[in-house]
PDB file of N, CA, C and O in Angstrom:
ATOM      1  N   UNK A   1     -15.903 114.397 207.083  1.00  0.00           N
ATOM      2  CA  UNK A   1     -14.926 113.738 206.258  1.00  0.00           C
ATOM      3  C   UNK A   1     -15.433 112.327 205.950  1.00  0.00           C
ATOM      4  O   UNK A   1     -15.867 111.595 206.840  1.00  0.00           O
ATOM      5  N   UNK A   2     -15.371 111.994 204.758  1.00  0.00           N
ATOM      6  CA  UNK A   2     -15.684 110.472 204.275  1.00  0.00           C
ATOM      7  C   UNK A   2     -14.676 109.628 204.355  1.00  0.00           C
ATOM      8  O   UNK A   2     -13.560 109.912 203.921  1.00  0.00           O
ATOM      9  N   UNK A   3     -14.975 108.471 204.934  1.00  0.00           N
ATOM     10  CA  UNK A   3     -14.372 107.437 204.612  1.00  0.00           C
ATOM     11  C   UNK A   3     -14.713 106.036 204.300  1.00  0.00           C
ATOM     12  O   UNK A   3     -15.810 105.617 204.672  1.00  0.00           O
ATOM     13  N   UNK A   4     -14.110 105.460 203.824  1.00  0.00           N
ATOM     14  CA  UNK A   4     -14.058 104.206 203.222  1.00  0.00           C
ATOM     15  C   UNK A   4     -13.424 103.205 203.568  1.00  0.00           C
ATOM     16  O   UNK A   4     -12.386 102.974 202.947  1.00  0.00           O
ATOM     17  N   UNK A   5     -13.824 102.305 204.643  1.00  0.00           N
ATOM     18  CA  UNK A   5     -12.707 100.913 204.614  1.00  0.00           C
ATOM     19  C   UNK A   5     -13.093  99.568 203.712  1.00  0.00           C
ATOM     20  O   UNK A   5     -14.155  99.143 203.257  1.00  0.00           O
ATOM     21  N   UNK A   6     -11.993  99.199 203.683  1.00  0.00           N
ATOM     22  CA  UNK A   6     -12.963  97.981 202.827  1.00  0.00           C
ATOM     23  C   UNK A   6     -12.979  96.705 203.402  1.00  0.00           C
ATOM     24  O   UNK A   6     -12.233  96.102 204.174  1.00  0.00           O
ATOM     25  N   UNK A   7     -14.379  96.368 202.626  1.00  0.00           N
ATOM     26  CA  UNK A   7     -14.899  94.918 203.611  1.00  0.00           C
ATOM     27  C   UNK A   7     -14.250  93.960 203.049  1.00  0.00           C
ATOM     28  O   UNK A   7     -13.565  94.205 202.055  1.00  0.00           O
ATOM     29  N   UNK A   8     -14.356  92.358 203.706  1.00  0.00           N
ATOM     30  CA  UNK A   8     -13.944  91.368 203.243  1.00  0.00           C
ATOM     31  C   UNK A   8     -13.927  90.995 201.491  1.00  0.00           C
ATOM     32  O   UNK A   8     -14.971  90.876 200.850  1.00  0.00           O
ATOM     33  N   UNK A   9     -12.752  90.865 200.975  1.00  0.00           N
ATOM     34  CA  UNK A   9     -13.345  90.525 199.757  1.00  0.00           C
ATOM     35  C   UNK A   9     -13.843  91.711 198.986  1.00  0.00           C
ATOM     36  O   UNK A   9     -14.795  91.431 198.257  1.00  0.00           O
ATOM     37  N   UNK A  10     -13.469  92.913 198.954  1.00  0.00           N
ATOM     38  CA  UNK A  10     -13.993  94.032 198.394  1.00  0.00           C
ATOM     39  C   UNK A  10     -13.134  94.387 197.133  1.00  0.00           C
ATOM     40  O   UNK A  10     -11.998  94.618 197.545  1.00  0.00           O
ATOM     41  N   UNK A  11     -13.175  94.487 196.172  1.00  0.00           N
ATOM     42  CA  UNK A  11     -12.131  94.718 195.046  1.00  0.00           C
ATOM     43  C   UNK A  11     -12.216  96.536 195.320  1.00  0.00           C
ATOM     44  O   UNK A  11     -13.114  97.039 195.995  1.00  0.00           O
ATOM     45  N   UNK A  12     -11.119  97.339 194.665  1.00  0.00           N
ATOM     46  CA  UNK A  12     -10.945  98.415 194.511  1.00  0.00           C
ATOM     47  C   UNK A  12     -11.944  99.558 193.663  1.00  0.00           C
ATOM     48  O   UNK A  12     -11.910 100.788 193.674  1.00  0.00           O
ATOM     49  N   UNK A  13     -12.648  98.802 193.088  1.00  0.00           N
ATOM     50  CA  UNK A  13     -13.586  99.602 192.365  1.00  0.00           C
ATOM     51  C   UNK A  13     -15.017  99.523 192.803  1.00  0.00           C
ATOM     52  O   UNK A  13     -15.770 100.409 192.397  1.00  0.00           O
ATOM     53  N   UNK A  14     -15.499  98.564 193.590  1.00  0.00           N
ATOM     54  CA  UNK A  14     -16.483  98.646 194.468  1.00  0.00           C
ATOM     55  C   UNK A  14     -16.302  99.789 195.800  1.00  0.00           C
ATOM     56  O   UNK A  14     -17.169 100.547 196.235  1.00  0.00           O
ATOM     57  N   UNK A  15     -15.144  99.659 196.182  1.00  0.00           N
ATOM     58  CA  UNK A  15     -14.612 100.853 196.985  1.00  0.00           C
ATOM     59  C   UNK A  15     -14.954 101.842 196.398  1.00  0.00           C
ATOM     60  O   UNK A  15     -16.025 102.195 196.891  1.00  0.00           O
ATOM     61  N   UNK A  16     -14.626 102.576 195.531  1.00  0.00           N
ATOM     62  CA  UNK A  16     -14.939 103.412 194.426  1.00  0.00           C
ATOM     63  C   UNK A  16     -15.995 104.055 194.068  1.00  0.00           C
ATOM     64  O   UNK A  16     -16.257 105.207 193.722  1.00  0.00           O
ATOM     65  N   UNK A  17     -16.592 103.017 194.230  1.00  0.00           N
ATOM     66  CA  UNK A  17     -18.172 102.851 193.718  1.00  0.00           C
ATOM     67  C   UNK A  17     -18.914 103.769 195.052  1.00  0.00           C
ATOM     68  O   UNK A  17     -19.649 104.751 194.952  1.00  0.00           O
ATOM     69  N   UNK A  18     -18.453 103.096 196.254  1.00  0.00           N
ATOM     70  CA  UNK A  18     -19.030 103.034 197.872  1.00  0.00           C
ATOM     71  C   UNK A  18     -18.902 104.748 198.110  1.00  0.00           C
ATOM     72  O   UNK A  18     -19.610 105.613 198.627  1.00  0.00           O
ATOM     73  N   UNK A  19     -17.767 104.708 197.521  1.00  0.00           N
ATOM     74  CA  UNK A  19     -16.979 106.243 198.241  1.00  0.00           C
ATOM     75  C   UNK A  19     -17.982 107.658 197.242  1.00  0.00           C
ATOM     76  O   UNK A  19     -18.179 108.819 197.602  1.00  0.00           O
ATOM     77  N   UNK A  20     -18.366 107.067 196.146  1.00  0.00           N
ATOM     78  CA  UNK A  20     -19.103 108.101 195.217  1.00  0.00           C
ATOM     79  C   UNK A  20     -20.350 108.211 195.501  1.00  0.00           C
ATOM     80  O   UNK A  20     -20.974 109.270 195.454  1.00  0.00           O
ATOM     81  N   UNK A  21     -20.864 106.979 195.860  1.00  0.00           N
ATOM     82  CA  UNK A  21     -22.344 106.793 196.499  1.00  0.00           C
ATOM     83  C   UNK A  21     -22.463 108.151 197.545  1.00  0.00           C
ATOM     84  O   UNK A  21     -23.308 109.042 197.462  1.00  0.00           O
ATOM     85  N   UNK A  22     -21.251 108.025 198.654  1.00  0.00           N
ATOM     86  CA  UNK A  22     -21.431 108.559 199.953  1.00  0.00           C
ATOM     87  C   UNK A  22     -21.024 110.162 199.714  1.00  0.00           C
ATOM     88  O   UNK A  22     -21.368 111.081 200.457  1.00  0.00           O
ATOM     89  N   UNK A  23     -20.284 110.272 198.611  1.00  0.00           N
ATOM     90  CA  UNK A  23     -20.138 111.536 197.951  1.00  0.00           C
ATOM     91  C   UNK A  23     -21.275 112.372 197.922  1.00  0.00           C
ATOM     92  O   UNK A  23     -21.470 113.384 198.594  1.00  0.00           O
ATOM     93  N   UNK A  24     -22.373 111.584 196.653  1.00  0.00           N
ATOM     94  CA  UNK A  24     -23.615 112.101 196.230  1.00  0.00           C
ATOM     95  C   UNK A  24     -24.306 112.617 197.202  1.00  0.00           C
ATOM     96  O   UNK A  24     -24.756 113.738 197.439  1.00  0.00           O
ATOM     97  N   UNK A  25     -24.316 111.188 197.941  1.00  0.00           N
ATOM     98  CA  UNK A  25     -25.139 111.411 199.390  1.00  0.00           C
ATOM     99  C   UNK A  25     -24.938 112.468 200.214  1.00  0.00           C
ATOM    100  O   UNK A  25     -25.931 113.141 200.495  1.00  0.00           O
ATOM    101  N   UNK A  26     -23.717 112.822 200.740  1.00  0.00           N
ATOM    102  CA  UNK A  26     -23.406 114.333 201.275  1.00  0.00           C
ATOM    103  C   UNK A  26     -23.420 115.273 200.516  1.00  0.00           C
ATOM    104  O   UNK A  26     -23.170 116.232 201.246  1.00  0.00           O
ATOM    105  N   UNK A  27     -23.605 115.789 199.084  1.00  0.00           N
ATOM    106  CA  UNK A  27     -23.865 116.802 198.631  1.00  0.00           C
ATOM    107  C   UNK A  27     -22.494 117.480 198.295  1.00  0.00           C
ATOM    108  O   UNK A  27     -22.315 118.590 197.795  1.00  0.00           O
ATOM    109  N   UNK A  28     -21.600 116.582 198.674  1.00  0.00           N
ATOM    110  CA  UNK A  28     -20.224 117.265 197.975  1.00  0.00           C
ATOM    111  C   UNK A  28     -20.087 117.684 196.597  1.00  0.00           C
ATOM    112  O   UNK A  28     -19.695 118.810 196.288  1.00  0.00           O
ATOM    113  N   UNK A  29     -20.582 116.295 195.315  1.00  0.00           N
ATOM    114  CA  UNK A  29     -20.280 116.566 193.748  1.00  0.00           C
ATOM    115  C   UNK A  29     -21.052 118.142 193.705  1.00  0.00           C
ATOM    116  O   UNK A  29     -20.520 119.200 193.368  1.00  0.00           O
ATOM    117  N   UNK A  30     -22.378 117.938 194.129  1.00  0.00           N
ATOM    118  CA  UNK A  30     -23.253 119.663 193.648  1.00  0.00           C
ATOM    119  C   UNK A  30     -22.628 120.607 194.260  1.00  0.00           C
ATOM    120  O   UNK A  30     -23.152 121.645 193.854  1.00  0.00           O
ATOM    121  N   UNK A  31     -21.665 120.908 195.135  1.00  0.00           N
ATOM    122  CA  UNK A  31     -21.032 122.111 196.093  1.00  0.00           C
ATOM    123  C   UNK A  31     -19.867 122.199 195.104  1.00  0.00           C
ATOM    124  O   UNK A  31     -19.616 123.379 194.855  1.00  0.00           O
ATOM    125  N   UNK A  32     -18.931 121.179 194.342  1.00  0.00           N
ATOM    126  CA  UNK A  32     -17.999 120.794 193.964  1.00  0.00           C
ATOM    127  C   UNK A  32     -18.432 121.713 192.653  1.00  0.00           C
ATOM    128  O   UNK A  32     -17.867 122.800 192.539  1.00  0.00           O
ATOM    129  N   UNK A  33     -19.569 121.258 191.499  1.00  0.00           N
ATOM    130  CA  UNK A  33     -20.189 121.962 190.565  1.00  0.00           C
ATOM    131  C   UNK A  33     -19.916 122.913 190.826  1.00  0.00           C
ATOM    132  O   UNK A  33     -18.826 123.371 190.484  1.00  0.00           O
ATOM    133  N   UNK A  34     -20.904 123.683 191.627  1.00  0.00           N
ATOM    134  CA  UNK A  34     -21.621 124.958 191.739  1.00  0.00           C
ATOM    135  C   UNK A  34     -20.716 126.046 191.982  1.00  0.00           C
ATOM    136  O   UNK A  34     -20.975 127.203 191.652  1.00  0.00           O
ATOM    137  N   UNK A  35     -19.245 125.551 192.778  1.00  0.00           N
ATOM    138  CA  UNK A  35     -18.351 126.360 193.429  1.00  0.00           C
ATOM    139  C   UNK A  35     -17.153 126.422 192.360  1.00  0.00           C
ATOM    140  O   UNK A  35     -16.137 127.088 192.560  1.00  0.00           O
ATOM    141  N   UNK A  36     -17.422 125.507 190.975  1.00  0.00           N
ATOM    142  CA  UNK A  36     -16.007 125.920 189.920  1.00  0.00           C
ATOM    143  C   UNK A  36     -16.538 126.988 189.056  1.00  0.00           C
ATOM    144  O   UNK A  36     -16.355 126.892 187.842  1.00  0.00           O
ATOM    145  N   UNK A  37     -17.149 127.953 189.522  1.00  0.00           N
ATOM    146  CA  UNK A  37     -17.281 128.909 188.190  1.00  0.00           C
ATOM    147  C   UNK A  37     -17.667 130.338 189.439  1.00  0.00           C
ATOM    148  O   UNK A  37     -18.035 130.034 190.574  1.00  0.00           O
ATOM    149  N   UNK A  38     -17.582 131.191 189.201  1.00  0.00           N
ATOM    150  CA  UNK A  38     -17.931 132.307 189.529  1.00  0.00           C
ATOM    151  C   UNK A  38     -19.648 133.008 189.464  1.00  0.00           C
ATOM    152  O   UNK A  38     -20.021 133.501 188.400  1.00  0.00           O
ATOM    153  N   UNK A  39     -20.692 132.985 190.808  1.00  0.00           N
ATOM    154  CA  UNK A  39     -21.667 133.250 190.615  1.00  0.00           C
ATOM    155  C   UNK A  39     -21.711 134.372 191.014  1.00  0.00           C
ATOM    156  O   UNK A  39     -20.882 134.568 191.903  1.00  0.00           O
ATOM    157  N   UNK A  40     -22.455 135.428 190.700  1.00  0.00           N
ATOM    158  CA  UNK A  40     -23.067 136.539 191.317  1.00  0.00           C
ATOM    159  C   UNK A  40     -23.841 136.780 192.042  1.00  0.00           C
ATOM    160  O   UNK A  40     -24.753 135.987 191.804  1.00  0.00           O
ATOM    161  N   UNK A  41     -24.124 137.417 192.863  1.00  0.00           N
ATOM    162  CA  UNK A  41     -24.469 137.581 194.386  1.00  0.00           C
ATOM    163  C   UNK A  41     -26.164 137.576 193.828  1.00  0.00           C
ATOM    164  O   UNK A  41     -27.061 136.894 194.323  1.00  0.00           O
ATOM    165  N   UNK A  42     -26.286 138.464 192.752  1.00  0.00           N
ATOM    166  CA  UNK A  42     -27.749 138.373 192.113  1.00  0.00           C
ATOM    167  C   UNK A  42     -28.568 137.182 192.120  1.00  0.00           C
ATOM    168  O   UNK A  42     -29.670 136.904 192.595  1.00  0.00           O
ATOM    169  N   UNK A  43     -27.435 136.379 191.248  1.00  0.00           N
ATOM    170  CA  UNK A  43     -27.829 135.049 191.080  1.00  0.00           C
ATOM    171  C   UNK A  43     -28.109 134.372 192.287  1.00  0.00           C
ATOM    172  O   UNK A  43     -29.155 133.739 192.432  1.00  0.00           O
ATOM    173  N   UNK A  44     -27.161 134.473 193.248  1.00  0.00           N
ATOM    174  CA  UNK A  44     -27.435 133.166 194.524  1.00  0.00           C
ATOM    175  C   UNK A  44     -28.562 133.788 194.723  1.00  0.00           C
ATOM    176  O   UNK A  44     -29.484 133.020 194.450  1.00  0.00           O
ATOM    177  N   UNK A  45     -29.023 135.046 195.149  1.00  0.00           N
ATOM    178  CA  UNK A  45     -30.186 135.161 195.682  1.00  0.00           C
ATOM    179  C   UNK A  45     -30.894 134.065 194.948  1.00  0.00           C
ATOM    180  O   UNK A  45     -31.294 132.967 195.335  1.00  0.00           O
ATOM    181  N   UNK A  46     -30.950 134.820 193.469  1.00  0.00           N
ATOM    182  CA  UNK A  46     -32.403 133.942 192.912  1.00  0.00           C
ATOM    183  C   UNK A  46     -32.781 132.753 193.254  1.00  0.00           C
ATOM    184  O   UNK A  46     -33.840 132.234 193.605  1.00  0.00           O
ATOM    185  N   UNK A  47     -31.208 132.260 193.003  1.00  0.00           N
ATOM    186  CA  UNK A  47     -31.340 130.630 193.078  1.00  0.00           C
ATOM    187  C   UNK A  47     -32.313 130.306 194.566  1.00  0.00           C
ATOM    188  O   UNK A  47     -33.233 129.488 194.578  1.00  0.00           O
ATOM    189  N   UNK A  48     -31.918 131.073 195.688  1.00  0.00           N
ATOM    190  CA  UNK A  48     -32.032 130.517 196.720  1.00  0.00           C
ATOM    191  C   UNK A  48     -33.735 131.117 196.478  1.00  0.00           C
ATOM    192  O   UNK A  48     -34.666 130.333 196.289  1.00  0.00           O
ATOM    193  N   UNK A  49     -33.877 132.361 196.517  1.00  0.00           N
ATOM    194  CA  UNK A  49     -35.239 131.978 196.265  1.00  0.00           C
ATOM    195  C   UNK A  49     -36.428 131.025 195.227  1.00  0.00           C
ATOM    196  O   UNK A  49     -37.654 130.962 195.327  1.00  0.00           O
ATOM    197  N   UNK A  50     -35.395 130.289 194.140  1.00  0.00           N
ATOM    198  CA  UNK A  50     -36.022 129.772 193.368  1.00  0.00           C
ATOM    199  C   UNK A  50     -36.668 128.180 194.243  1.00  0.00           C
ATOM    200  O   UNK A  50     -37.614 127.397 194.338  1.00  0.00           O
ATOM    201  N   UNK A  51     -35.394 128.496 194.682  1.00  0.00           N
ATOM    202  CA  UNK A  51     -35.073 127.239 195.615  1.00  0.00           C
ATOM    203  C   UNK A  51     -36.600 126.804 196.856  1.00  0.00           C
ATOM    204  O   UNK A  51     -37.305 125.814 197.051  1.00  0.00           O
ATOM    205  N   UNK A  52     -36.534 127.698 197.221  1.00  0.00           N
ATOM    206  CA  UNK A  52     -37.831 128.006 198.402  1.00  0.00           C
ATOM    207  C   UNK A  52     -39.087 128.300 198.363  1.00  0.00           C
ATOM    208  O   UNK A  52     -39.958 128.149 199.219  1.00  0.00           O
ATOM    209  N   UNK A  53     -39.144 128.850 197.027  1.00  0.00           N
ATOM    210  CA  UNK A  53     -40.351 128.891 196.312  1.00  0.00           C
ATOM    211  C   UNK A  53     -41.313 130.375 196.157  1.00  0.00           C
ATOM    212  O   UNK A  53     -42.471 130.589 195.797  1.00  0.00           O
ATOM    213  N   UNK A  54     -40.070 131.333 196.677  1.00  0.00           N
ATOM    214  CA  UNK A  54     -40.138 132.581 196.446  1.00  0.00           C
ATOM    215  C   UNK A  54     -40.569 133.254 195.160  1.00  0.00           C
ATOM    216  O   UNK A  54     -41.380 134.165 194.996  1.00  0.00           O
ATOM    217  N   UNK A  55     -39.754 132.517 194.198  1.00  0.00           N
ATOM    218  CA  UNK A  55     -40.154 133.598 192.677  1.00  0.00           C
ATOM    219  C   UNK A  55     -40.982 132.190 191.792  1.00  0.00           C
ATOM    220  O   UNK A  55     -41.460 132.362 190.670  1.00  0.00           O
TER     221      UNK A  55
END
């Protein structure tokens, strides 16, 4: 779970900023992508072997 406190003097959109950084960084936005549409079992394979360097 992420969190965010804010430092001295931190405006709300630097928060913002902090919390999206740490987003990217854990790999949430691409899980977030990848998981709004419906893939096929075909596909993950590929991917995963595209991924690894299989095909």
């Amino acid at each position: 779970m992420i969190k965010v406190k804010a430092r001295g003097g931190e405006s709300i959109q630097q928060m913002m900023k902090r919390f999206k950084k740490m987003c990217e960084k854990e790999g949430l936005i691409k899980d977030i992508k990848r998981q709004s549409y419906y893939e096929k079992p075909s596909e993950k394979k590929r991917r995963r072997g595209r991924k690894s360097g299989l095909f």
